[in-house]
DOLUMVEX-252373 format. One record per residue: residue number from 0; chain; x, y, z of N, C-alpha, C, O in turn. Coordinates in pm, 1 decimal. Example, Ala and Ser with C-alpha at 12.3 -4.5 7.8 and 13.67 -1.06 7.14 Angstrom:
<atoms>
   resi   chain        nc1        nc2        nc3       cac1       cac2       cac3        cc1        cc2        cc3        oc1        oc2        oc3
      0       A     1319.0     -569.0      780.0     1230.0     -450.0      780.0     1320.0     -330.0      780.0     1423.6     -331.9      846.5
      1       A     1285.0     -225.0      708.0     1367.0     -106.0      714.0     1290.0        3.0      787.0     1340.9      113.8      803.9
</atoms>
This chain:
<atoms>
   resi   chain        nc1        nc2        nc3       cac1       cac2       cac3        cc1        cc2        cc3        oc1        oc2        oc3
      0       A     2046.6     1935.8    -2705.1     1908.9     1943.3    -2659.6     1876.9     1832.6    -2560.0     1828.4     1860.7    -2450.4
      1       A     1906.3     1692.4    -2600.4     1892.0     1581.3    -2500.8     1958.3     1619.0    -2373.5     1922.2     1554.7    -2274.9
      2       A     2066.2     1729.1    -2353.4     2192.1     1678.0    -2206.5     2077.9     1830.7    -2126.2     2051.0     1840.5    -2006.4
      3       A     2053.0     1884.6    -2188.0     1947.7     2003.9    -2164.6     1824.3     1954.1    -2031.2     1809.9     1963.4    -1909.3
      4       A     1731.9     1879.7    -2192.4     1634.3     1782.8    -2120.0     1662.7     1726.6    -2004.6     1608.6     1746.3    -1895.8
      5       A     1755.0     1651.2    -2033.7     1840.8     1549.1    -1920.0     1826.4     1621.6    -1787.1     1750.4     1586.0    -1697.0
      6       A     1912.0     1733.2    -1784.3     1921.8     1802.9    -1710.0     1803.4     1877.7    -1575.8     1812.7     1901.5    -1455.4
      7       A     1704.9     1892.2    -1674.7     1612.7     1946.7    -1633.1     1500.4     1803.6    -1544.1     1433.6     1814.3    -1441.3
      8       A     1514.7     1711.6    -1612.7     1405.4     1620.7    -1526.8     1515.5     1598.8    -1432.1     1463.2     1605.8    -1320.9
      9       A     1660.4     1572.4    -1417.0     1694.5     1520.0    -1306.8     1661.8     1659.6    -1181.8     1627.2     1628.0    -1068.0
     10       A     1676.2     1792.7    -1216.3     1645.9     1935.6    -1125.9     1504.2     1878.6    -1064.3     1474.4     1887.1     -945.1
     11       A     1436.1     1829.0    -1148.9     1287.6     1798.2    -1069.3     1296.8     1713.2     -995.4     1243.8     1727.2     -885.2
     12       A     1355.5     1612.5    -1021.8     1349.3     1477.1     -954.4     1392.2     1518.3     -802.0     1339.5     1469.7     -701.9
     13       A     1488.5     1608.4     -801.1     1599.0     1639.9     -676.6     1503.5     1700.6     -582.8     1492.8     1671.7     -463.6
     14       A     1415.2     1813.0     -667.4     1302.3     1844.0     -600.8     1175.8     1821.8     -552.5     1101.7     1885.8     -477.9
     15       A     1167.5     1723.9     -607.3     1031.7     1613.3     -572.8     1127.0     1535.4     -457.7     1072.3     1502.1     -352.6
     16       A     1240.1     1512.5     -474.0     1275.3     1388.3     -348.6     1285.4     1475.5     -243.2     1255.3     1439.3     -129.4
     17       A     1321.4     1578.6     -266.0     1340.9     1671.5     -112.7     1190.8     1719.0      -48.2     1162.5     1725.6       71.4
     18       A     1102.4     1750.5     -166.0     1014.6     1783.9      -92.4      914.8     1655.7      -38.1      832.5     1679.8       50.2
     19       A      927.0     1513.4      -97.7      841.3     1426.7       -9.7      973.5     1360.7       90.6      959.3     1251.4      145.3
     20       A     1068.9     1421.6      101.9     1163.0     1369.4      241.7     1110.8     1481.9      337.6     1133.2     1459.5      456.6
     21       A     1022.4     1639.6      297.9     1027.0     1697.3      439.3      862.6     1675.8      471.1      823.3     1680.0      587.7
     22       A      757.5     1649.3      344.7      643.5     1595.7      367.4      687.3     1481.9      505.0      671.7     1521.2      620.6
     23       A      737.5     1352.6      478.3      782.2     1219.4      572.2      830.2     1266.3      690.1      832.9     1202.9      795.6
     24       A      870.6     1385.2      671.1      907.0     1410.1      833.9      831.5     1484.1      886.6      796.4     1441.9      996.7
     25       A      781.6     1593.7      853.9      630.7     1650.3      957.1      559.6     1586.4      941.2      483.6     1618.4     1032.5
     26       A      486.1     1463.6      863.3      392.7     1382.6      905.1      517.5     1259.9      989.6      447.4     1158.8      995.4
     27       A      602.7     1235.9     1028.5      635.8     1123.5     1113.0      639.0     1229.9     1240.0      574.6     1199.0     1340.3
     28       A      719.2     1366.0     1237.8      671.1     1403.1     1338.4      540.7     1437.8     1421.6      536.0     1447.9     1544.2
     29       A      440.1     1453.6     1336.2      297.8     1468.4     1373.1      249.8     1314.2     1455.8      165.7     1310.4     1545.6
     30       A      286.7     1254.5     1429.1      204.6     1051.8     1445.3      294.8     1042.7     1578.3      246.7     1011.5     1687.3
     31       A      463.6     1080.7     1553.0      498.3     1032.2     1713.6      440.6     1129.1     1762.4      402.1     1141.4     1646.1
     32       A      403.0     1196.8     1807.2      366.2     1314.9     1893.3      199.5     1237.4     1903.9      136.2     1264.7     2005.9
     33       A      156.6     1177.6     1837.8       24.9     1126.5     1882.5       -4.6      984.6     1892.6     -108.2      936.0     1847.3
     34       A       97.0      909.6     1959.0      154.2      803.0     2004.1       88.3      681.4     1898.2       16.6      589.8     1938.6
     35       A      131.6      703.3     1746.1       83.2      610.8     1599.9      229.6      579.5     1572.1      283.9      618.9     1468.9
     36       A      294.3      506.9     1666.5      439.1      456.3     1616.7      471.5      360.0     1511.2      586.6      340.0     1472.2
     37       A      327.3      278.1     1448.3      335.0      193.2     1344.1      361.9      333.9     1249.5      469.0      388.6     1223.1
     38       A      240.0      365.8     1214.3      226.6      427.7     1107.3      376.8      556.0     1107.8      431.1      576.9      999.4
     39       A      417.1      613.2     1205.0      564.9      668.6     1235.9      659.7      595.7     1119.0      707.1      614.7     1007.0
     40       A      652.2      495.6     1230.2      749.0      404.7     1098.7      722.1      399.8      956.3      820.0      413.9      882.9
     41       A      642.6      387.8      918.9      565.7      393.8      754.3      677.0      509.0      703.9      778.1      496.9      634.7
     42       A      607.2      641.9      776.7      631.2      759.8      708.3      782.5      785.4      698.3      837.7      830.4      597.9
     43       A      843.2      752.1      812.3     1010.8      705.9      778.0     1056.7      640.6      633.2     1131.7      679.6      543.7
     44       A      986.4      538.1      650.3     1049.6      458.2      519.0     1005.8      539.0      418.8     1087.5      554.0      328.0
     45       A      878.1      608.5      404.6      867.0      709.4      293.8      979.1      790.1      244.5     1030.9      795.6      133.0
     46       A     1011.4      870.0      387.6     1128.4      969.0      410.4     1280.1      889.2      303.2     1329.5      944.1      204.8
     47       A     1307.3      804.5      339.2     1430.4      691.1      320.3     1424.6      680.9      175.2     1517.0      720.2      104.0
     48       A     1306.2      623.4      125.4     1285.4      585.2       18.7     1323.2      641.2     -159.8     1361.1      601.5     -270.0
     49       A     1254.1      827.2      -39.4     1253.4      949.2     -145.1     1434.8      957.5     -169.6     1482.9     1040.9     -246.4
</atoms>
C-alpha cells in the first residue's frame, strides 16, 4: 500500500513540475516580447526551479 501511495504522489509531483515549467515559459515568453527582461528572468528561474 505505502510503494502504491509512493507512487502516486511522485505521478503528481512530475505533473505539477511539468506543468509550472510550461506555465514559466509562456509567461517568460509573454514579458520578452514586451520588453520586462527583469521580470523574464524571474519566470526562468521559476521554469529551472520546477
Amino acid at each position: 500500500m505505502a510503494t502504491l501511495t509512493t507512487g502516486i504522489v511522485l505521478m503528481r509531483w512530475q505533473l505539477t513540475s511539468a506543468l509550472l515549467m510550461f506555465i514559466a515559459s509562456t509567461l517568460n515568453i509573454q514579458l520578452r516580447k514586451f520588453d520586462h527582461g527583469v521580470m523574464a528572468f524571474f519566470a526562468s528561474g521559476i521554469g529551472i526551479a520546477a
